[in-house]
N, C-alpha and C positions, 0 to 999 in steps of 0.2 A: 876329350878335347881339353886343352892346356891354351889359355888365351890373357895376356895382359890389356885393358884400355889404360891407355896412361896420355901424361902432356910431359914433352920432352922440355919445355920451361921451365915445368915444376921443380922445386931443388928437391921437394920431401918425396916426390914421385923418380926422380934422377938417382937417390938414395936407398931408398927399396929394390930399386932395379936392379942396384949394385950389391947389395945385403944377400936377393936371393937366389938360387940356381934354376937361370934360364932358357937350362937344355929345354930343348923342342915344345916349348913356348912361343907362340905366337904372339906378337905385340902389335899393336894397333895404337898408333899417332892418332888422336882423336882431335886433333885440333885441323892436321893438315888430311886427316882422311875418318869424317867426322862418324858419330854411329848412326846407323839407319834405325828406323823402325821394327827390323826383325829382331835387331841383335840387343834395342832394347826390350823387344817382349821375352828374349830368353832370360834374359838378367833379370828381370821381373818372375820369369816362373820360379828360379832361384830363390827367391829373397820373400819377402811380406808384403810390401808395399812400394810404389815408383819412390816414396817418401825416403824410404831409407837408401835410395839412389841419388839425392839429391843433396846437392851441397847447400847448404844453408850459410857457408864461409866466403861463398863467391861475393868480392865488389858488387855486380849486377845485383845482389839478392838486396843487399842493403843502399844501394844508388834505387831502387825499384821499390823500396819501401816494404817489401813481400810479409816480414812478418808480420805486420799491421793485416794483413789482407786474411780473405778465408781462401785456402787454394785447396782443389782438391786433388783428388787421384790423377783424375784427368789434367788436370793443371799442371799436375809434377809431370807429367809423360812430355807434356808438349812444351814444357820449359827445355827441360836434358834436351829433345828435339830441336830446336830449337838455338840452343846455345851451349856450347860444348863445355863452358865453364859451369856450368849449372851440377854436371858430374859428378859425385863424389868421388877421391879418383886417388891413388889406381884403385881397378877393379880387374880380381885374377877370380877366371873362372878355372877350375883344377877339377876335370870329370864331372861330377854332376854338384860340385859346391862352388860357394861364392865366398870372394874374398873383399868387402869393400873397403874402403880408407885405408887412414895411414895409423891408427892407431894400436900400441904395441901389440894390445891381447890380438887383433886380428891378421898383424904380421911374424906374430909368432906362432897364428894356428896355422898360418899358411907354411911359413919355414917348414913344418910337423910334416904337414901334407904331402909336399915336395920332395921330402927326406925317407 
């Protein structure tokens, strides 16, 4: 399976899109067709934690005061649920890896991947 979550607003998320090759990639607008519950527990089997899914850059996180707070596992699941911004995003699943953010090392292993 080859899947991007992205936000078509995002310029740094518009930008990656453009950077990598997305034959038979499937993209998913998370804003105008948000994730469900299933497709955040796969992304969750992928990774370590809903934590490392979670944007901590989002306005809401800091309108919301979050880092002050204790939030836990559960908390992170139902936040992303919740609010599509909360995302760290994009996020390219490529076979059985995950690809989250926009940060070079993680858009250069994806490039790797893809190639």
């Amino acid at each position: 399976m080859k899947k991007v979550y992205f936000l078509k607003t995002c310029d740094t998320c518009r930008r990656i899109l453009k950077e990598v090759n997305l034959d038979n990639i499937e993209e998913q607008e998370i804003k105008t067709n948000p994730i469900t519950s299933e497709q955040l527990e796969e992304m969750r089997r992928l990774t370590d934690s809903y934590e490392s899914l979670f944007n901590k850059r989002a306005k809401l996180y800091k309108e919301r005061d979050l880092k002050n707070q204790q939030i836990t596992e559960k908390d992170y699941r139902q936040y992303i649920l919740d609010e599509y911004t909360f995302l760290k995003r994009p996020v390219f699943i490529v076979e059985n890896e995950i690809f989250i953010g926009n940060s070079k090392k993680v858009i250069d292993s994806l490039k790797e991947k893809l190639n």
